[in-house]
C-alpha positions, 0 to 999 in steps of 0.5 A, a space after each residue: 500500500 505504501 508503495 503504491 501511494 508512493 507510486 501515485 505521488 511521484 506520478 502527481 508530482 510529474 503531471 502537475 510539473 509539465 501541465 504548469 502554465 506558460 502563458 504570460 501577461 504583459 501591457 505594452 503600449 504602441 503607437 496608434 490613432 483609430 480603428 484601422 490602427 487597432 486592427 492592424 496592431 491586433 493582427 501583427 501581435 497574434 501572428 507572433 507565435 505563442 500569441 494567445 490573446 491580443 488587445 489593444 486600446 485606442 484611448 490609451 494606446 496600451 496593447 493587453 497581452 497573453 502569450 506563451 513565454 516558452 514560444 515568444 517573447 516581448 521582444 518578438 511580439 513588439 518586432 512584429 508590430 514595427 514591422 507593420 508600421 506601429 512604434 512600441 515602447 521599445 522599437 521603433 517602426 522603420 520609417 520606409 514601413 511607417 509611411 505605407 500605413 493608411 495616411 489617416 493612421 499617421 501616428 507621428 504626425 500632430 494633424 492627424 492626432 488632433 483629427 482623431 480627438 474626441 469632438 474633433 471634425 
């Protein structure tokens, strides 16, 4: 009897250690202004590998993540996003690729903030 609570307490031991969850949390904020910014930003965060989860804010530019740190890391997620034209907290979108964005996206520029502000026409 005693061997086979043994048995069954090293068998628990090793399933709880590889059924641990890998999945990590993290806000990051990235650059945007509306909608099509939101879509876009979402979309290049999903397609990092081990992406679970994506979620971006317009009002505070924070983008909520899940992902799977044994797949990815903060570092890759935030590439991909630069690579679709949106700066991060970390990495900057190359300039040849930020100017491919829809100009009503145009982050950078001051006219394009104040024409996505609340009440503005």
């Amino acid at each position: 009897m005693k061997k086979l609570i043994a048995i069954l307490g090293i068998l628990f031991i090793g399933i709880t250690g590889f059924a641990q969850n890998k999945n990590a949390k993290a806000t990051i904020e990235v650059d945007g202004v509306c909608g099509m910014c939101k879509e876009r930003i979402e979309k290049a965060s999903i397609k990092a590998k081990g992406v679970k989860s994506a979620t971006w804010n317009v009002e505070t530019h924070q983008l909520d993540l899940i992902y799977n740190e044994g797949k990815t890391d903060l570092t890759k997620i935030q590439q991909s996003i630069a690579d679709t034209g949106h700066d991060t907290q970390d990495i900057k979108a190359k300039d040849e690729i930020y100017e491919k964005i829809d100009p009503c996206c145009r982050y950078r520029d001051q006219q394009v903030i104040d024409d996505h502000k609340p009440g503005a026409e």
